[in-house]
NUKEFI-837098 format. One record per residue (C-alpha): x, y, z. Coordinates in steps of 0.2 Angstrom, whole numbers, padded with zeros to 4 digits, always signed. Layout:
N
XYZ...
END
This chain:
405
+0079+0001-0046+0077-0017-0038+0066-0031-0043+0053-0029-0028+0053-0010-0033+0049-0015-0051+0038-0027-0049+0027-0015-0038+0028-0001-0051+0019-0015-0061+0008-0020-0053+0003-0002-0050+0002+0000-0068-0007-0013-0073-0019-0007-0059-0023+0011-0067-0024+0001-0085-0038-0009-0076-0046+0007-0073-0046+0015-0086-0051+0001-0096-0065+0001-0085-0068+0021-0091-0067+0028-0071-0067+0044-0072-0048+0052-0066-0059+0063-0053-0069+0046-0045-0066+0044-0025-0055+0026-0032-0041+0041-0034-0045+0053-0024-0048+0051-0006-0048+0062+0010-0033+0064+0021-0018+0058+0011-0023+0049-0005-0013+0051-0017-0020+0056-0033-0006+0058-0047-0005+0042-0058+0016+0044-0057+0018+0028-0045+0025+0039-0030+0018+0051-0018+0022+0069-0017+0028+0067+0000+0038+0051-0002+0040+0042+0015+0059+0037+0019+0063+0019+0019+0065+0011+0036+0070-0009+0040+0063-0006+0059+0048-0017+0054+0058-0030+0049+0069-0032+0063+0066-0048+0071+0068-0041+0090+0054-0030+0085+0042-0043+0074+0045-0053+0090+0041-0042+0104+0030-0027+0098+0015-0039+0096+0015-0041+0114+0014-0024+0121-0003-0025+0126-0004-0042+0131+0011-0038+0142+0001-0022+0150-0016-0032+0152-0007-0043+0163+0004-0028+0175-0014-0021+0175-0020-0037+0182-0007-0036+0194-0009-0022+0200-0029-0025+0203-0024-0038+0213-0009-0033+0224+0004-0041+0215+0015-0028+0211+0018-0017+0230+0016+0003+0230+0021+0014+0244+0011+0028+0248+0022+0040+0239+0019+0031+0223+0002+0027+0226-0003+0035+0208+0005+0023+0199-0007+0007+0203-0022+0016+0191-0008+0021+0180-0003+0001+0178-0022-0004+0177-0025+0007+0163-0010+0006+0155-0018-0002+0140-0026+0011+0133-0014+0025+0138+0000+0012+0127-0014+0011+0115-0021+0029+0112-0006+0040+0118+0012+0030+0119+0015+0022+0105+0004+0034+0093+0018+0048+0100+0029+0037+0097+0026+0033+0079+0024+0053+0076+0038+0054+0081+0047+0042+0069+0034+0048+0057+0029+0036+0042+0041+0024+0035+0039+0012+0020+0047-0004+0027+0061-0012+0015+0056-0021+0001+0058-0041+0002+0074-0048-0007+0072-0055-0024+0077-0070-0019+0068-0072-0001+0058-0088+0003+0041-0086+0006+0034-0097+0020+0019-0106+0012+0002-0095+0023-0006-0112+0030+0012-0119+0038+0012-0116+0055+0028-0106+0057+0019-0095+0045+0009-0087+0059+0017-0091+0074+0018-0078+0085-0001-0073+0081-0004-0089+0088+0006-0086+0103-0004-0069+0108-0021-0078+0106-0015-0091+0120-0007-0077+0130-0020-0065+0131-0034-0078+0135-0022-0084+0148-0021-0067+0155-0039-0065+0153-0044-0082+0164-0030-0075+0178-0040-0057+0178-0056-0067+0181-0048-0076+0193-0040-0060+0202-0056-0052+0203-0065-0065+0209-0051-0065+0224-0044-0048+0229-0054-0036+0238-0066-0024+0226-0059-0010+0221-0074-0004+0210-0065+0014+0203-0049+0002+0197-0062-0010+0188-0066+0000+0174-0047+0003+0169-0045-0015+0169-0060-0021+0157-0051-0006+0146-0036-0013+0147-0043-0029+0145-0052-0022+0128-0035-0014+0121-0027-0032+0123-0041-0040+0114-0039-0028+0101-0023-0033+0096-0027-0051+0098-0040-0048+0087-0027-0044+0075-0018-0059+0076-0036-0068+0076-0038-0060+0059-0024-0068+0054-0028-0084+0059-0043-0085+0049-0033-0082+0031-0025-0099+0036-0030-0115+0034-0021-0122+0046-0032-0132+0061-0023-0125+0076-0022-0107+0067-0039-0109+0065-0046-0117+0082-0036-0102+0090-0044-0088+0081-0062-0096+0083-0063-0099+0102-0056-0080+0103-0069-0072+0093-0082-0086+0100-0075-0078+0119-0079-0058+0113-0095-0060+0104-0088-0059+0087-0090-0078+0079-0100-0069+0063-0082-0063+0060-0074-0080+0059-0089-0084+0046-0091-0068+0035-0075-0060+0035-0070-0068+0016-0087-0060+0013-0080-0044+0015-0064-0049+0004-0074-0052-0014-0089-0036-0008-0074-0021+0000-0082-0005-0007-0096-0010-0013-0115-0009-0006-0117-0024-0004-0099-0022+0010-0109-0018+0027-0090-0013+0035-0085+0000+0022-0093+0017+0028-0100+0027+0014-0092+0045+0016-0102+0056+0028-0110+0044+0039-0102+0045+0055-0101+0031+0068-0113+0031+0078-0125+0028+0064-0111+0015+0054-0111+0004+0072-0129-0004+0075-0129-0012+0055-0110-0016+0058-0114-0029+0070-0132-0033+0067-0128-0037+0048-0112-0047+0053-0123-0059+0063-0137-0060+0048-0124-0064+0037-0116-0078+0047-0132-0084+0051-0136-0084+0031-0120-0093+0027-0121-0107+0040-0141-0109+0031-0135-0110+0014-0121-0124+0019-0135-0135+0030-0145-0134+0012-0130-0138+0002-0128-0153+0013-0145-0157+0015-0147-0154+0034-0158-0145+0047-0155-0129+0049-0159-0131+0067-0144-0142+0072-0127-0145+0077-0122-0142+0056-0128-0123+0057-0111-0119+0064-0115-0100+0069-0130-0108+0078-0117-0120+0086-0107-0104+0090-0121-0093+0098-0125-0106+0112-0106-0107+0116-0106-0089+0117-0117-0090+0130-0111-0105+0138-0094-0098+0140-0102-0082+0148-0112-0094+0159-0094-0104+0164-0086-0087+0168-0100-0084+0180-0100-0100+0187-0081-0099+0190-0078-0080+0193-0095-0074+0200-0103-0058+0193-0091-0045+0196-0079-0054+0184-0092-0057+0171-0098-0040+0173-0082-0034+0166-0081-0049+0153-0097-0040+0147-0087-0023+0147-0073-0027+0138-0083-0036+0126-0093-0021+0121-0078-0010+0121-0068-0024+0111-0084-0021+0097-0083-0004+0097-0062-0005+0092-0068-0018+0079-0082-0005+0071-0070+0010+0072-0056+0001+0065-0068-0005+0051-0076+0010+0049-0058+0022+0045-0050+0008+0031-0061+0010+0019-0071+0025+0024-0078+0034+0010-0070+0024-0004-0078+0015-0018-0078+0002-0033-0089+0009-0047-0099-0002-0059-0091-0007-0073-0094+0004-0088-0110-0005-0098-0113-0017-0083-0125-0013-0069-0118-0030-0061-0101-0030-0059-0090-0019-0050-0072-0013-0055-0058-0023-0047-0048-0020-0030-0033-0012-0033-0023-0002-0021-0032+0013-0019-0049+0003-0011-0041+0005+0007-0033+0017+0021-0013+0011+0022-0005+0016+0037+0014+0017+0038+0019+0019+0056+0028+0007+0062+0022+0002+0081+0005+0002+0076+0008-0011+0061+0019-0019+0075+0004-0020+0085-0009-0025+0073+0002-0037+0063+0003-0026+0047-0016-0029+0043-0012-0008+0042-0004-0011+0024-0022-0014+0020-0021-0013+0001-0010-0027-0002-0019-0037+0012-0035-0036+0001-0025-0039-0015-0015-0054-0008-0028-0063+0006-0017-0077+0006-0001-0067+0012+0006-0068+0030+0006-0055+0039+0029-0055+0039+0026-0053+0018+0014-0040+0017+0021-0024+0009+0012-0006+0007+0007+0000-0009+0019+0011-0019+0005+0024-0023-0012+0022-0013-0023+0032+0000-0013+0036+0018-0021+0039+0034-0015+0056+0041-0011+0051+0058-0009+0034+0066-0024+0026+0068-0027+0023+0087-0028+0043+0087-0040+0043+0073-0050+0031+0081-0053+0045+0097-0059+0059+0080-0069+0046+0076-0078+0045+0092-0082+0064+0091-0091+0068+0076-0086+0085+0071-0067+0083+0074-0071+0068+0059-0071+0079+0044-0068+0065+0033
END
């Protein structure tokens, strides 16, 4: 057995220790999930999945993150006239505007059925990890932010000029949406850095789709996962419809509260440029008044669009992680809660998807190492699996009694 094969059997260990110090009982929904938790103690799963380096190739670390970017952009062309079809391949300009969600939903979810679940290899004992606020660290996360906002401005710009084509336009805010969604990804990992340029990059993303709260509140979610006091982990049984309007409403109240508090730590007007979510609201609407000004309606009328659908991918994506999972109180204290450990998230281990998302998927080891870049993190050993990949979970979702839960 290797040392990073060890050393996770460890940590394992010492995480059902912490439990059972903590007197959980062996039937509580921290070991047992839905779907494919695994709920023997042993350190591996029933149906062991194989061992693939796939991930770690630096051909597909260096391209798959760009998939959707790339399709946002041959949508774009193909709105505007870019790219030329003959009549007898007429079809294919609405199959290259939507190609973002048919990638998204259908594509590369076949895809990774098809190469089925892998646990990527284990890092080398004696491999250097790049310290998480160096710049290098996250790289190519910082590289799809600029990308997809550069595509973004060009599809303003391309509706503003080519001719309307009003059944073509909902296929391009979609595909505009499934690209945001994975830069949302790579914004999420911006924001574990400390880094200025990692930083500035994820907030005038999220600034741009409506989501600044997340840019504030997210570490929130980091101490509270699990807990009722976590807004974004969806108690088991409610469905999504009813998980989405406190989702977003309590993401703003809690930016909003956190900006309060550090004006009255620092002694200024809460009414001011120091309340930074406040700073953030009015450039939200400043930067949908720009694209108005620049692009005209239409183009912000599908700013407006994909925004929404952008949330929505946000919510469902929050929603299946930690759905139905909890951190009970710790025995003899109605205060505290039992730590994180690995079974306080959803994993996924198919490959595109991770590719796509940055392997935020390995969500256990993300919660129990913030710090880590995305090119470190590593799934649990033993921990709750989603069934399928999740960009064909997220369509269940969406339709309430194929969500058993």
């Amino acid at each position: 057995m290797d040392v990073q094969q060890r050393l996770c059997n460890n940590l394992h260990r010492r995480a059902v220790c912490g439990l059972q110090r903590y007197a959980i009982p062996r039937n509580s929904r921290v070991f047992s999930g839905r779907c494919r938790a695994v709920s023997n103690l042993s350190g591996s799963s029933s149906k062991s999945a194989p061992t693939s380096s796939l991930t770690q190739h630096g051909l597909f670390q260096w391209s798959v993150p760009f998939i959707l970017p790339i399709a946002a952009a041959a949508a774009t062309a193909a709105y505007g006239g870019s790219i030329a079809f003959g009549t007898h391949i007429a079809w294919l300009r609405p199959v290259l505007v939507g190609s973002g969600p048919l990638l998204l939903h259908f594509i590369l979810p076949f895809l990774d059925l098809h190469l089925g679940q892998q646990h990527p290899q284990p890092l080398a004992p004696t491999a250097k990890v790049s310290p998480a606020d160096d710049l290098t660290a996250r790289v190519v996360p910082t590289i799809v932010v600029i990308m997809h906002l550069t595509i973004m401005a060009t599809a303003y710009a391309t509706i503003a000029t080519a001719p309307l084509q009003p059944l073509l336009l909902p296929l391009l805010a979609y595909s505009l949406a499934t690209s945001a969604s994975c830069t949302m990804a790579a914004s999420h990992e911006l924001v574990h850095s400390r880094n200025p340029v990692h930083l500035s990059a994820a907030a005038l993303f999220l600034t741009l789709y409506w989501w600044y709260p997340y840019y504030r509140a997210h570490h929130q979610h980091h101490l509270h996962v699990c807990t009722p006091v976590d807004y974004t982990c969806a108690p088991k049984g409610l469905n999504i419809y009813s998980y989405f309007p406190p989702y977003i409403t309590s993401s703003y109240a809690e930016a909003w509260q956190l900006a309060i508090q550090e004006c009255y730590r620092a002694g200024k007007p809460r009414f001011s440029r120091h309340n930074t979510t406040l700073v953030a609201l009015v450039a939200q609407a400043l930067l949908a008044a720009v694209i108005y000004a620049i692009f005209g309606p239409v183009a912000t009328a599908v700013h407006f669009t994909s925004n929404i659908v952008f949330l929505v991918y946000m919510a469902t994506l929050d929603y299946i992680l930690h759905y139905g999972l909890v951190r009970p109180l710790m025995a003899g204290n109605e205060r505290r809660y039992t730590p994180i450990t690995p079974h306080t998230s959803w994993n996924s281990l198919y490959a595109f998807e991770n590719g796509i998302f940055f392997n935020v998927l390995y969500h256990s080891d993300h919660h129990l190492y913030g710090v880590k870049s995305y090119g470190y993190l590593r799934p649990p050993i033993d921990g709750p699996l989603v069934p399928f990949p999740i960009n064909l979970l997220g369509i269940l979702v969406l339709v309430p009694p194929l969500w058993s839960g």
